[in-house]
N, CA and C atoms of all chains as a GROMACS GRO file, in nm:
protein
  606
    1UNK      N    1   9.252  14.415  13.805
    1UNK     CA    2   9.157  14.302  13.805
    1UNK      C    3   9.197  14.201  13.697
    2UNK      N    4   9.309  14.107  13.729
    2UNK     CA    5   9.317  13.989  13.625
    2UNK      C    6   9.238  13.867  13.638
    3UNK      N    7   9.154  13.888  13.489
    3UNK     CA    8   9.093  13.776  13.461
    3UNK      C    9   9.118  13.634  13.518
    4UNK      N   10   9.074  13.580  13.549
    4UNK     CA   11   9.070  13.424  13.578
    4UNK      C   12   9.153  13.327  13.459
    5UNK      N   13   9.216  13.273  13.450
    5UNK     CA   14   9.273  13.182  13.328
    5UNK      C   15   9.164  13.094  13.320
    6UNK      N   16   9.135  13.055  13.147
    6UNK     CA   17   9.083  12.948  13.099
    6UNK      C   18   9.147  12.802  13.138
    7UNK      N   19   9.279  12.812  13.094
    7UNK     CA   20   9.296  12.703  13.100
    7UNK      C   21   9.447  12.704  13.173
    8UNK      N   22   9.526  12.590  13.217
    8UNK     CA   23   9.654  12.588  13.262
    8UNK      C   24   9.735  12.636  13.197
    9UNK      N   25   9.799  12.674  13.286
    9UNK     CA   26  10.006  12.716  13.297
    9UNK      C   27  10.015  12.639  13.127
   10UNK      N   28  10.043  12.717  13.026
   10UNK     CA   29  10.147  12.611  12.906
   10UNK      C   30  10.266  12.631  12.996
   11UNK      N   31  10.331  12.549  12.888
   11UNK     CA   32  10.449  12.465  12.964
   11UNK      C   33  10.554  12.418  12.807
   12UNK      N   34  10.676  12.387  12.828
   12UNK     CA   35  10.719  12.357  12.679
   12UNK      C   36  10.764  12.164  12.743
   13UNK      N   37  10.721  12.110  12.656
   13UNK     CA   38  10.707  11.945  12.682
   13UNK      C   39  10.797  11.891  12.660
   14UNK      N   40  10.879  11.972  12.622
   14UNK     CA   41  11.044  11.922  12.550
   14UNK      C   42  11.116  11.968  12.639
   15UNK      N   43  11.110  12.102  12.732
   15UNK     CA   44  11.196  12.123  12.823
   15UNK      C   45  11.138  12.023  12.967
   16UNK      N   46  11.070  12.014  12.993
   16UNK     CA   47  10.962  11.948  13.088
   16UNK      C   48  11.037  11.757  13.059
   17UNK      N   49  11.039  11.740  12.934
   17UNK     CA   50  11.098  11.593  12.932
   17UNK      C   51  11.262  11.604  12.919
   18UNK      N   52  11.328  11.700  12.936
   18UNK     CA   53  11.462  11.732  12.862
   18UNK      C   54  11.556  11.665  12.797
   19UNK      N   55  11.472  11.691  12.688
   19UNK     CA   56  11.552  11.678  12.571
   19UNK      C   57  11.625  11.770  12.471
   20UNK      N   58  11.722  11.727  12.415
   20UNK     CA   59  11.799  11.893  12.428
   20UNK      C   60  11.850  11.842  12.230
   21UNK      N   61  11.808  11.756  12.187
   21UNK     CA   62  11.790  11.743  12.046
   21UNK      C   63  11.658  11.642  11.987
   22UNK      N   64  11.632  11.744  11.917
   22UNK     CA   65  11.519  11.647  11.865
   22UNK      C   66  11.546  11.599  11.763
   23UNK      N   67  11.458  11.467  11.702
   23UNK     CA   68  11.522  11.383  11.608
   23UNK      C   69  11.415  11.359  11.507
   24UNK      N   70  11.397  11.431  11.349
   24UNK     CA   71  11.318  11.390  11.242
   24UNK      C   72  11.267  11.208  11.256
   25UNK      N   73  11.332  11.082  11.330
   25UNK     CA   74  11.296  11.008  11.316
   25UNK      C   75  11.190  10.972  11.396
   26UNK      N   76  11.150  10.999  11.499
   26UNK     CA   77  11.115  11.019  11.612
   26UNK      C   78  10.997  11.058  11.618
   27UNK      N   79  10.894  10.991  11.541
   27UNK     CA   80  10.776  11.071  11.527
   27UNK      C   81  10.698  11.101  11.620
   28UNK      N   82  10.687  11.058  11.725
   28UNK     CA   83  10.607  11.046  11.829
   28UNK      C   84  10.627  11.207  11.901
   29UNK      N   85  10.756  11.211  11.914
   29UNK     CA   86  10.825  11.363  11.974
   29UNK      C   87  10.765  11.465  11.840
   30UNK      N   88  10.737  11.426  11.732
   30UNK     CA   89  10.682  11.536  11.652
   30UNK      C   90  10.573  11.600  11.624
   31UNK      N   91  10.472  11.410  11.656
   31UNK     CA   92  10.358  11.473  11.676
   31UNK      C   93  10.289  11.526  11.778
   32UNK      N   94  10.369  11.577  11.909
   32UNK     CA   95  10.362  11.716  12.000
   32UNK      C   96  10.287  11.821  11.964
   33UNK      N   97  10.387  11.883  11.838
   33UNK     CA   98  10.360  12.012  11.780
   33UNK      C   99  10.288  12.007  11.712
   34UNK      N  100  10.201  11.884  11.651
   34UNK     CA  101  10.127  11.907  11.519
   34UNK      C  102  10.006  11.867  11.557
   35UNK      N  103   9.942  11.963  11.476
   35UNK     CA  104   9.776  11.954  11.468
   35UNK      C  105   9.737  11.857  11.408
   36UNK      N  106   9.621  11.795  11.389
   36UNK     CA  107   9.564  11.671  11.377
   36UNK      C  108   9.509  11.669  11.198
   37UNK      N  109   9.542  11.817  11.136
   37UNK     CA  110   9.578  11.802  11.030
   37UNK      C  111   9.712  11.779  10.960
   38UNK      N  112   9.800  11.796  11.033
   38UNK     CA  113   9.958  11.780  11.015
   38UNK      C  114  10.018  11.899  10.992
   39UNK      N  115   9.992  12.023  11.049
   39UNK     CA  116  10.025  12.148  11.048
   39UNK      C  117  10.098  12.151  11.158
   40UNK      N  118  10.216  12.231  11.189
   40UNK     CA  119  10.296  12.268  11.258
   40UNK      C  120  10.229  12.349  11.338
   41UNK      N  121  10.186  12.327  11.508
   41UNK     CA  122  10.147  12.403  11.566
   41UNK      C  123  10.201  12.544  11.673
   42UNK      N  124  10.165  12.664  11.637
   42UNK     CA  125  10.237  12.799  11.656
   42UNK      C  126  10.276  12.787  11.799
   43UNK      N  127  10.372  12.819  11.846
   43UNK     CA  128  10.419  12.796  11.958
   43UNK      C  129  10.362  12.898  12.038
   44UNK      N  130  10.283  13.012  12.048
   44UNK     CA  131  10.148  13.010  12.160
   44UNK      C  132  10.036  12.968  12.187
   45UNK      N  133  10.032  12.886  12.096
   45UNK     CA  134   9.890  12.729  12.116
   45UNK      C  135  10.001  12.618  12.181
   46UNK      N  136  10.096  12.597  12.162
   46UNK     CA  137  10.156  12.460  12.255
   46UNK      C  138  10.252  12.542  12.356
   47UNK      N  139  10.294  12.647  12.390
   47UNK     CA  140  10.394  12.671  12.500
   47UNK      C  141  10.535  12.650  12.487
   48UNK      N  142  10.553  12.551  12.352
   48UNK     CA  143  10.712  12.583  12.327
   48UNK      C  144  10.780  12.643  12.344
   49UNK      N  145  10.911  12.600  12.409
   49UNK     CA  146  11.047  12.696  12.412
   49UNK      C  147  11.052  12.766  12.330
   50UNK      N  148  11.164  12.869  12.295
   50UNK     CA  149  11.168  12.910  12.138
   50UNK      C  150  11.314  12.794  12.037
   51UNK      N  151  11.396  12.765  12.162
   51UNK     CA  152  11.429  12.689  12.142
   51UNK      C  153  11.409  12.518  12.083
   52UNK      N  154  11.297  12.496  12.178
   52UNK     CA  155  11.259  12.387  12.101
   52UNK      C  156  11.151  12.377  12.009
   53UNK      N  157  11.093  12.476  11.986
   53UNK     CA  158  11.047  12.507  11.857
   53UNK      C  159  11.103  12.525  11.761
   54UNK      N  160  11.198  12.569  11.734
   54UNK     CA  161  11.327  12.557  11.582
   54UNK      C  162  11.347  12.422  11.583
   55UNK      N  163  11.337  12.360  11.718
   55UNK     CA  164  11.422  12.223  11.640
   55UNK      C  165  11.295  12.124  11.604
   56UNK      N  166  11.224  12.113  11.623
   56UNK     CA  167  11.121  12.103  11.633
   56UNK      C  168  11.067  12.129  11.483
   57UNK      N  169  11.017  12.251  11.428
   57UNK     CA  170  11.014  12.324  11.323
   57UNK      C  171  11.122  12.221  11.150
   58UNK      N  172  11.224  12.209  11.198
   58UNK     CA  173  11.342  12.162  11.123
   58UNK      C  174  11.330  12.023  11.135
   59UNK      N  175  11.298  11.909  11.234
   59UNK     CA  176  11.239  11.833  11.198
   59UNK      C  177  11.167  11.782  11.131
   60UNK      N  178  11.064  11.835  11.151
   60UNK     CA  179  10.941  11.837  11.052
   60UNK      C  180  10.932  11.832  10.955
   61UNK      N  181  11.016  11.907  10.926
   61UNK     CA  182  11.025  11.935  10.770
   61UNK      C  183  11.059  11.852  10.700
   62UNK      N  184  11.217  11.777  10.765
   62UNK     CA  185  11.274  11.707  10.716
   62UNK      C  186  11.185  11.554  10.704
   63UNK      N  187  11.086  11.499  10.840
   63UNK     CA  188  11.022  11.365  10.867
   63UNK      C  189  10.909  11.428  10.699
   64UNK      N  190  10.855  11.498  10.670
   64UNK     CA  191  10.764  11.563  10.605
   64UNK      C  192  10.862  11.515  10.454
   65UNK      N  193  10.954  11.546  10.422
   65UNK     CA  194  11.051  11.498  10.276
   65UNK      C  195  11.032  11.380  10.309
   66UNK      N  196  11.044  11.266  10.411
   66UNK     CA  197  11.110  11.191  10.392
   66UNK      C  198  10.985  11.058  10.407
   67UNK      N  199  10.840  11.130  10.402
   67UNK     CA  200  10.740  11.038  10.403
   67UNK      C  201  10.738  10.989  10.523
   68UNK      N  202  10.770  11.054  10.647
   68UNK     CA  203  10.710  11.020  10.769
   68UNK      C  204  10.623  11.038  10.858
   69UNK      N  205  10.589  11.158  10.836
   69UNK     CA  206  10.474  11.239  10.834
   69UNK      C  207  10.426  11.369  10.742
   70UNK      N  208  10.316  11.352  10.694
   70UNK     CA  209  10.213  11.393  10.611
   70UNK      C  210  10.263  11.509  10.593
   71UNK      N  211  10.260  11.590  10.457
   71UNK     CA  212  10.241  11.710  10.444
   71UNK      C  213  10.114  11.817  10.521
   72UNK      N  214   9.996  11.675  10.467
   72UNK     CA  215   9.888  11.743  10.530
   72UNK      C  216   9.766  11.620  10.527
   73UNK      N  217   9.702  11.630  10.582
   73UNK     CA  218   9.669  11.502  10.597
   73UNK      C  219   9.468  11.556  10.531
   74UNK      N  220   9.434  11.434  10.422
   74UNK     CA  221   9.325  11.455  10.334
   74UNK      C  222   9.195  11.386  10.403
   75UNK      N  223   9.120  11.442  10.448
   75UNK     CA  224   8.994  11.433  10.484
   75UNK      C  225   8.941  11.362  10.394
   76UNK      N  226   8.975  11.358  10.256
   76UNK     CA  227   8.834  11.295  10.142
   76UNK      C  228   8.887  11.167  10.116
   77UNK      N  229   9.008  11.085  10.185
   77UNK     CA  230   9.088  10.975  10.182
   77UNK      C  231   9.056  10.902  10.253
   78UNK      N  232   8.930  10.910  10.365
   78UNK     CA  233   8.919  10.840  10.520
   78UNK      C  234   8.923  10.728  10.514
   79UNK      N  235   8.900  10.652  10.364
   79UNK     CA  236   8.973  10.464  10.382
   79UNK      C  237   9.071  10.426  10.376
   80UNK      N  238   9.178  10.534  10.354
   80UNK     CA  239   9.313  10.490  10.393
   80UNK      C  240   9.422  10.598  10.438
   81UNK      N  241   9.358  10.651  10.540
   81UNK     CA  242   9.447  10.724  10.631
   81UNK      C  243   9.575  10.721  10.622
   82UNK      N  244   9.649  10.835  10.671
   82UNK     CA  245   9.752  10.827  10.630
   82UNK      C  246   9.868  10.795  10.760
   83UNK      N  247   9.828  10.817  10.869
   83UNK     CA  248   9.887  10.768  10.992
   83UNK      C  249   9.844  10.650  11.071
   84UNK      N  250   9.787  10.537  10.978
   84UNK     CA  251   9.741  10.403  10.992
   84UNK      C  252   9.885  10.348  10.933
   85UNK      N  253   9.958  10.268  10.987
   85UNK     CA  254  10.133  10.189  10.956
   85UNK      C  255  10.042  10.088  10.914
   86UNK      N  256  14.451  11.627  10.349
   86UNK     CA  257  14.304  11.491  10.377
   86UNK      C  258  14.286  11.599  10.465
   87UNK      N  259  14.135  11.624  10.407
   87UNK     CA  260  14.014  11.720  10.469
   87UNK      C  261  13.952  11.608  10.566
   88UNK      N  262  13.916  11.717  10.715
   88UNK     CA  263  13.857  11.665  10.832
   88UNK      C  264  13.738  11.570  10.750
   89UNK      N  265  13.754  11.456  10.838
   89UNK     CA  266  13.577  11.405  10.837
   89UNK      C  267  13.468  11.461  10.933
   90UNK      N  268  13.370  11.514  10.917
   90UNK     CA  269  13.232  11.570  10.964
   90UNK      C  270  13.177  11.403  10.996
   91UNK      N  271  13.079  11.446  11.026
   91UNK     CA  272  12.954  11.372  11.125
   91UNK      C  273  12.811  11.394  11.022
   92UNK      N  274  12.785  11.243  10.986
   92UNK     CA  275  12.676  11.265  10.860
   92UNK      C  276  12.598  11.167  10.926
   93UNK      N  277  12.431  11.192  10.844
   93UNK     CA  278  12.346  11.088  10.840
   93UNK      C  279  12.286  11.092  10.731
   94UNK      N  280  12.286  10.954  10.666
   94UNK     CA  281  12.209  10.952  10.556
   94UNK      C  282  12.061  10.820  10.566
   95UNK      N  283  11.964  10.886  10.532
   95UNK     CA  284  11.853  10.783  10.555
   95UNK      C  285  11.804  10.784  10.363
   96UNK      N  286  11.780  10.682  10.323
   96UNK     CA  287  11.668  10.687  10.160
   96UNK      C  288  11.609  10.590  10.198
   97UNK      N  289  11.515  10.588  10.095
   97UNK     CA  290  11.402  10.476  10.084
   97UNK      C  291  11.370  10.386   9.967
   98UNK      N  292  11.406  10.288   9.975
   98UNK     CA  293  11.361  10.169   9.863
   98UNK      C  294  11.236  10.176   9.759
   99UNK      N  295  11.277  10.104   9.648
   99UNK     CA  296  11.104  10.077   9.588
   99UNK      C  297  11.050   9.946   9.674
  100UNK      N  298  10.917   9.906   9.717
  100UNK     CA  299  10.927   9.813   9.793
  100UNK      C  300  10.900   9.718   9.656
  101UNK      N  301  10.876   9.712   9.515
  101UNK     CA  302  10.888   9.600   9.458
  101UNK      C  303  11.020   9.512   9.504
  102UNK      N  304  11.138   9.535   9.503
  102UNK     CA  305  11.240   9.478   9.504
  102UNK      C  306  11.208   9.397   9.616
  103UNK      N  307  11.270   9.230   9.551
  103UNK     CA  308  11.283   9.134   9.625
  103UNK      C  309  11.419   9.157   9.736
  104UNK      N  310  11.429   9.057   9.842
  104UNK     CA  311  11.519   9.064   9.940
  104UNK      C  312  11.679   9.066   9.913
  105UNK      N  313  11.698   8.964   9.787
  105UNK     CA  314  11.834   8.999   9.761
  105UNK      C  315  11.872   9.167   9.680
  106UNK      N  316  11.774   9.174   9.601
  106UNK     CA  317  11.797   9.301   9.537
  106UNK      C  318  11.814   9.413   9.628
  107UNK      N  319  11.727   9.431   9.738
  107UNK     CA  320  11.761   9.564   9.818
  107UNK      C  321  11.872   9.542   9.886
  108UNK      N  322  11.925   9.417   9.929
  108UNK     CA  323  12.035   9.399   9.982
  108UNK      C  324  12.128   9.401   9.910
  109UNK      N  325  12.146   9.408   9.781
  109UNK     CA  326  12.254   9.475   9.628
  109UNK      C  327  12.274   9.614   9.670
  110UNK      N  328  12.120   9.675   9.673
  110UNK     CA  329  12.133   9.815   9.673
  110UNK      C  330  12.221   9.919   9.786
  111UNK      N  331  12.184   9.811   9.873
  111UNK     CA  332  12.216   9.914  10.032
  111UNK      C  333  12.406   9.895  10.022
  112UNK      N  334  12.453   9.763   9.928
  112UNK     CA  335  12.604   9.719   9.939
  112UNK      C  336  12.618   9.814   9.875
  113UNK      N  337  12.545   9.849   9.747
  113UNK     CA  338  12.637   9.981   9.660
  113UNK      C  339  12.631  10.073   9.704
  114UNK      N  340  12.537  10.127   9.772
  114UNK     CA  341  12.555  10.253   9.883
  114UNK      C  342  12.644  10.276   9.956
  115UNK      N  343  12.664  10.134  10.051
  115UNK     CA  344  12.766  10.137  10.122
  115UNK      C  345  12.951  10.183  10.098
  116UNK      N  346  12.946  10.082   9.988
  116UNK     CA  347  13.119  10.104   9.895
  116UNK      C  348  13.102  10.236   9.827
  117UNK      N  349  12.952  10.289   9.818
  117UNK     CA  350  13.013  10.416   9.710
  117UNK      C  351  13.021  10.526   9.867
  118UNK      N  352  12.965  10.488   9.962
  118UNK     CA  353  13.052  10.583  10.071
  118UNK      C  354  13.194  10.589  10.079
  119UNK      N  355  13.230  10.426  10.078
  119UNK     CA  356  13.341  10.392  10.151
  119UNK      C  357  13.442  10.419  10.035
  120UNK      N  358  13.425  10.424   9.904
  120UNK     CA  359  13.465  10.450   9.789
  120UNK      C  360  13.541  10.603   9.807
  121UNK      N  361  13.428  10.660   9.876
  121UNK     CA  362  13.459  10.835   9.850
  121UNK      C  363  13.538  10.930  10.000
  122UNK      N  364  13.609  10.776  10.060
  122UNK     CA  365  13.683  10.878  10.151
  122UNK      C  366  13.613  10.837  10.309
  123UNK      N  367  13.457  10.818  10.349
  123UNK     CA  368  13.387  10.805  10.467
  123UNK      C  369  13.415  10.651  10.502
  124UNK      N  370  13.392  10.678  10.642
  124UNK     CA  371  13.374  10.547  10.677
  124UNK      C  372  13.241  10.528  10.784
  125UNK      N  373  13.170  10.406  10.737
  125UNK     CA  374  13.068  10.355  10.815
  125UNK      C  375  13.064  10.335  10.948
  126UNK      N  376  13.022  10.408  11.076
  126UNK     CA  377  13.001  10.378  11.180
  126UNK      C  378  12.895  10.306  11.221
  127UNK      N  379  12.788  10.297  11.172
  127UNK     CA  380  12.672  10.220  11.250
  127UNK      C  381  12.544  10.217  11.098
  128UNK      N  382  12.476  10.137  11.108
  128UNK     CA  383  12.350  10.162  11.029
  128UNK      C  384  12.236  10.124  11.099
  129UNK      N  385  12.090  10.159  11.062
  129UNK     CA  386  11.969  10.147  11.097
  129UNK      C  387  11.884  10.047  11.041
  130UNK      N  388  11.824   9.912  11.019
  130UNK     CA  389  11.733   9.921  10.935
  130UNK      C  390  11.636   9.933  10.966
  131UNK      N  391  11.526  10.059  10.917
  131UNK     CA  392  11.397  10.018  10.957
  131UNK      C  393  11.322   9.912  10.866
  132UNK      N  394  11.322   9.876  10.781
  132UNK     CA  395  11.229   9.774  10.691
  132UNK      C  396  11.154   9.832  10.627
  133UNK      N  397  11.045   9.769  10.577
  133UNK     CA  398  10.895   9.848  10.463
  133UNK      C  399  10.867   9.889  10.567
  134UNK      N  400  10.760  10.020  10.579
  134UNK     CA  401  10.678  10.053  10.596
  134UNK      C  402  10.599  10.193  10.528
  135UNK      N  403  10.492  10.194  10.590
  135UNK     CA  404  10.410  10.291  10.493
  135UNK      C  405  10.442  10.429  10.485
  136UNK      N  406  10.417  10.508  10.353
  136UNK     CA  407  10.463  10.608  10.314
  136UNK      C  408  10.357  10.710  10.421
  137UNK      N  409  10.388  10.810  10.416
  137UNK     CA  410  10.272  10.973  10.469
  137UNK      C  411  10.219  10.949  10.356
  138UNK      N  412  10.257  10.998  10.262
  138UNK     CA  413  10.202  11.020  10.135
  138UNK      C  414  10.238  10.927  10.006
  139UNK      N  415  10.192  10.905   9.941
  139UNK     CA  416  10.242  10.833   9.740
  139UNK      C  417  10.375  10.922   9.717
  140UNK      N  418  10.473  10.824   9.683
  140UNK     CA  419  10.583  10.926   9.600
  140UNK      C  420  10.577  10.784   9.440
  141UNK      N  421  10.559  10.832   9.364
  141UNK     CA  422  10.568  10.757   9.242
  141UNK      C  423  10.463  10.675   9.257
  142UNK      N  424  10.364  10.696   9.264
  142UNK     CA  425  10.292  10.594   9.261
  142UNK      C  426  10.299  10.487   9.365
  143UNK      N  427  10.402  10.476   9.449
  143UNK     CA  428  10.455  10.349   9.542
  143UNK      C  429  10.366  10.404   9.675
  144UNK      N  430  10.310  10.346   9.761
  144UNK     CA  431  10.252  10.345   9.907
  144UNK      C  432  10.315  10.297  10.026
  145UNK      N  433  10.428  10.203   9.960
  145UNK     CA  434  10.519  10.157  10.077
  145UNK      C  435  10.653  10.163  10.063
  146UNK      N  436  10.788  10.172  10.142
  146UNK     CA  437  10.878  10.169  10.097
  146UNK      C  438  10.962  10.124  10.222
  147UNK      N  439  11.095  10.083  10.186
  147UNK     CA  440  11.212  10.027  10.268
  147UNK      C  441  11.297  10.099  10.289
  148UNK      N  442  11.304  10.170  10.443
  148UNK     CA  443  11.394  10.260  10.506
  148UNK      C  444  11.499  10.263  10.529
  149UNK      N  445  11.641  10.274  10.530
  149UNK     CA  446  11.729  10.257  10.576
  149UNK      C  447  11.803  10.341  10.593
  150UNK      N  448  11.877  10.413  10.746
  150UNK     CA  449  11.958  10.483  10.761
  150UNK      C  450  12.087  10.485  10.804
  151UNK      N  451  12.210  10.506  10.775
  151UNK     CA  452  12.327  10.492  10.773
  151UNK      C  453  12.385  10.637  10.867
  152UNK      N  454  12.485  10.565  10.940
  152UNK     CA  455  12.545  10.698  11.026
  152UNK      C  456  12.721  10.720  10.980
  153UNK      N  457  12.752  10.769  10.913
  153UNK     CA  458  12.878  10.775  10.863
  153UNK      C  459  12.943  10.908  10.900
  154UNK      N  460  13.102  10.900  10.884
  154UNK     CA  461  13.177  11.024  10.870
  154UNK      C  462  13.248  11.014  10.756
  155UNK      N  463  13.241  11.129  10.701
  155UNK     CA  464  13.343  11.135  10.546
  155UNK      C  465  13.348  11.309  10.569
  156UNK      N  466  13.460  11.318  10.423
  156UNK     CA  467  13.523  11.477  10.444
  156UNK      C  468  13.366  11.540  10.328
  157UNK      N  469  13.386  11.650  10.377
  157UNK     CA  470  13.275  11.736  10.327
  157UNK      C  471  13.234  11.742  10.179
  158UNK      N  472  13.385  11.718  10.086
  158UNK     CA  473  13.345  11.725   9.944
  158UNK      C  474  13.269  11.597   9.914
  159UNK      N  475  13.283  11.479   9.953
  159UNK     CA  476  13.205  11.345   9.926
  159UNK      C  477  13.094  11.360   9.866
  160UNK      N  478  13.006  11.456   9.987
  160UNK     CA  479  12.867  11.452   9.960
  160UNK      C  480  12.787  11.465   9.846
  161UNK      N  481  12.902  11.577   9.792
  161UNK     CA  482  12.849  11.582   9.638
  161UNK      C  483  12.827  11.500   9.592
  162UNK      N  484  12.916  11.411   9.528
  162UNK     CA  485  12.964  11.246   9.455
  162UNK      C  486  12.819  11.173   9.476
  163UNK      N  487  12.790  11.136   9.614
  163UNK     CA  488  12.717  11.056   9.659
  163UNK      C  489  12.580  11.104   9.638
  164UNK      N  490  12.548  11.201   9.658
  164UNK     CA  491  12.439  11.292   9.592
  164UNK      C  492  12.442  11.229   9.464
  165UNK      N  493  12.493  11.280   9.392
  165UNK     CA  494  12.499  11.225   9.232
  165UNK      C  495  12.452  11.098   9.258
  166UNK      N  496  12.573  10.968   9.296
  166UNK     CA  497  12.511  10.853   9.288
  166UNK      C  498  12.364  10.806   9.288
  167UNK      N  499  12.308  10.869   9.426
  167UNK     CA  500  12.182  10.849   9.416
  167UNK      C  501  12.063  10.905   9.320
  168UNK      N  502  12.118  11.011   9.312
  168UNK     CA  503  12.010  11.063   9.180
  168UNK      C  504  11.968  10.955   9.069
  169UNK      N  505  12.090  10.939   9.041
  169UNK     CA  506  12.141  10.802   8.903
  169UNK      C  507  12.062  10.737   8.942
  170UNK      N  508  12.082  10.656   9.087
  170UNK     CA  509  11.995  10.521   9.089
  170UNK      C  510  11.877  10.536   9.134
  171UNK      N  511  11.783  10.431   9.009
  171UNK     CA  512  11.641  10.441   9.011
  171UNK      C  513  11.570  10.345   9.105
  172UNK      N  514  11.617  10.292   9.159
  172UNK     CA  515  11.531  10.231   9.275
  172UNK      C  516  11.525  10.299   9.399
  173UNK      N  517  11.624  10.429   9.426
  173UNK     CA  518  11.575  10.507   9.581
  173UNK      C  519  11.481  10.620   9.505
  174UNK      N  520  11.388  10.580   9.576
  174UNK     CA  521  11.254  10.713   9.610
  174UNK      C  522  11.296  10.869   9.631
  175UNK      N  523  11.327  10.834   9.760
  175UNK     CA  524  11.337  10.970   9.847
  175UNK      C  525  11.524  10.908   9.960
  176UNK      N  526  11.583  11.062   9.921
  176UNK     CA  527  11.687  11.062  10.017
  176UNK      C  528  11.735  11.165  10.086
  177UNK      N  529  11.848  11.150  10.184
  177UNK     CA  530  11.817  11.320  10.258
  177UNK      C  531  11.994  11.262  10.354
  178UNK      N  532  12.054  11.375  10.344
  178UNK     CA  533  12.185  11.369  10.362
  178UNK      C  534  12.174  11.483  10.530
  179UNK      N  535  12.213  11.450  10.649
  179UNK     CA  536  12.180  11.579  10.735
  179UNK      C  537  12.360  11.585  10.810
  180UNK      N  538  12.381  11.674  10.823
  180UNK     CA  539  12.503  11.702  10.894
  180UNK      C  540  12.494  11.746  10.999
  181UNK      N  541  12.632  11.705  11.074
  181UNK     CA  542  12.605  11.710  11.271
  181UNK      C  543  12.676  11.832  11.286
  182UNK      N  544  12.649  11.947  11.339
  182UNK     CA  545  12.814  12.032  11.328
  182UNK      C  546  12.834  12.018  11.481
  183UNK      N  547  12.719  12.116  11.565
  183UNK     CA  548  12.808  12.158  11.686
  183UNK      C  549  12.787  12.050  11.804
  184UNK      N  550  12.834  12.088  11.914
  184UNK     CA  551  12.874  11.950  11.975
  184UNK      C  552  12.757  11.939  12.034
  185UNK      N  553  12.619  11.993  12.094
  185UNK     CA  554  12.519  11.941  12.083
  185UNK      C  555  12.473  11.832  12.052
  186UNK      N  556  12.509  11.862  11.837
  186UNK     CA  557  12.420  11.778  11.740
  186UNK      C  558  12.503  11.677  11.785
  187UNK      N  559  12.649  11.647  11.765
  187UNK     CA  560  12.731  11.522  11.812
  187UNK      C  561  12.696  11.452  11.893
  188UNK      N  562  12.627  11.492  12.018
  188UNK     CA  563  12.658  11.399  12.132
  188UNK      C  564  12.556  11.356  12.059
  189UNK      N  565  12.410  11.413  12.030
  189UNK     CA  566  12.334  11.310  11.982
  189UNK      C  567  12.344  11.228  11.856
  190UNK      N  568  12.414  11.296  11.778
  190UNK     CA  569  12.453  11.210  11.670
  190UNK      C  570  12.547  11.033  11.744
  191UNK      N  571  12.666  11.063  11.806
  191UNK     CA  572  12.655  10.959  11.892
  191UNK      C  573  12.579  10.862  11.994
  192UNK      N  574  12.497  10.913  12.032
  192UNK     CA  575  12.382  10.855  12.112
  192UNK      C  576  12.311  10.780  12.026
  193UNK      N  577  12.286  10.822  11.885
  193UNK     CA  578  12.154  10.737  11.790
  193UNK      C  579  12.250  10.645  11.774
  194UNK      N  580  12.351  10.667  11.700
  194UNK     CA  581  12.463  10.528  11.595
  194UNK      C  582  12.518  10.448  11.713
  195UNK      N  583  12.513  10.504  11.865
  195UNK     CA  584  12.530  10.400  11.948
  195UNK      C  585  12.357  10.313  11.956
  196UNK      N  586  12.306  10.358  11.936
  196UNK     CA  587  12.211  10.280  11.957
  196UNK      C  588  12.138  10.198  11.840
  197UNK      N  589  12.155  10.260  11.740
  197UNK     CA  590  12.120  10.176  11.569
  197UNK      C  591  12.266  10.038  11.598
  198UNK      N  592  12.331  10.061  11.649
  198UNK     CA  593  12.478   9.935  11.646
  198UNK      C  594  12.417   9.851  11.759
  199UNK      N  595  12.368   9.880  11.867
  199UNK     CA  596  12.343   9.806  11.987
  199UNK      C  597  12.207   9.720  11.897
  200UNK      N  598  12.121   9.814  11.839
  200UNK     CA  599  11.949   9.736  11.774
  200UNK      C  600  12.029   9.645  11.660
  201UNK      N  601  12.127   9.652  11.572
  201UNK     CA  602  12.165   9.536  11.483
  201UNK      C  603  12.237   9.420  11.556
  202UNK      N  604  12.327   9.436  11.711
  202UNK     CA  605  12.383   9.301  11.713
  202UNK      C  606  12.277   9.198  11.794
   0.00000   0.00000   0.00000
């Protein structure tokens, strides 16, 4: 007797758009994976490859050094957000 | 003469600096590549824009990324350089190895050369 699914098929959005390198500049492709606090989201909440989760992962990090996106993004800051350009 | 590799280098400006001054800065960048063996294939500019976060106190800064090949010992040198100089913020050196990273490493510096002419 299998349960009914909540919700749809995950899916990895990077294999689905194929792209086969991802790029720290590229924020848009980064913020995929990330939670709306700027946390890297675990790849059984988004369906990621495992593949494109490392690259993905290594991005991040790097857009994250390089002031492109947030370490983490501060709730007690809300007049000047940090993903307002 | 050690192979040249497949580099990208992106730093970021103080945005005090007026227009000729960052354009000083990015020339000495440039010759202290070209100084150390690499040669310039393509560059990026993105311009000011806003930080994620404060680094020094600064909220905005001037992006610029460079797509070069030079032999592997360089990096050191150039590392150094930038440390020294006090007007880059933040910098970050990434290397292309397997042919994957290449094709895309070619794909961007073809396309940062196509966005400058």
């Amino acid at each position: 007797m299998a349960e009914k699914r909540k919700y749809g098929k995950k899916y990895c959005k990077y294999t689905e758009m194929k792209i086969d390198f991802i790029d720290y500049k590229n924020t848009d492709l980064l913020k995929l994976s990330m939670s709306e606090r700027g946390k890297i989201m675990p790849r059984r909440l988004t369906g990621n490859s495992k593949n494109a989760q490392e690259m993905v992962e290594k991005a991040i990090k790097r857009a994250r050094h390089m002031a492109l996106v947030p370490y983490i993004v501060d709730t007690k800051n809300v007049t000047d957000p940090a993903h307002i350009k | 003469m050690s192979k040249l590799k497949h580099y990208e280098t992106m730093f970021i400006l103080k945005p005090t600096l007026t227009e000729e001054e960052t354009k000083a800065q990015i020339e000495i960048v440039k010759s202290n590549i070209e100084k150390n063996g690499g040669e310039i294939v393509s560059f990026d500019d993105m311009g000011t824009r806003q930080l994620a976060y404060e680094i020094e106190k600064n909220k905005r800064g001037y992006y610029f990324v460079i797509y070069f090949k030079a032999p592997a010992n360089a990096i050191l040198e150039l590392e150094r350089n930038y440390r020294i100089n006090e007007q880059i913020l933040r910098f970050i050196f990434i290397k292309y190895e397997s042919k994957k990273e290449i094709t895309a490493w070619t794909k961007m510096s073809d396309e940062a050369a196509k966005k400058a002419n």
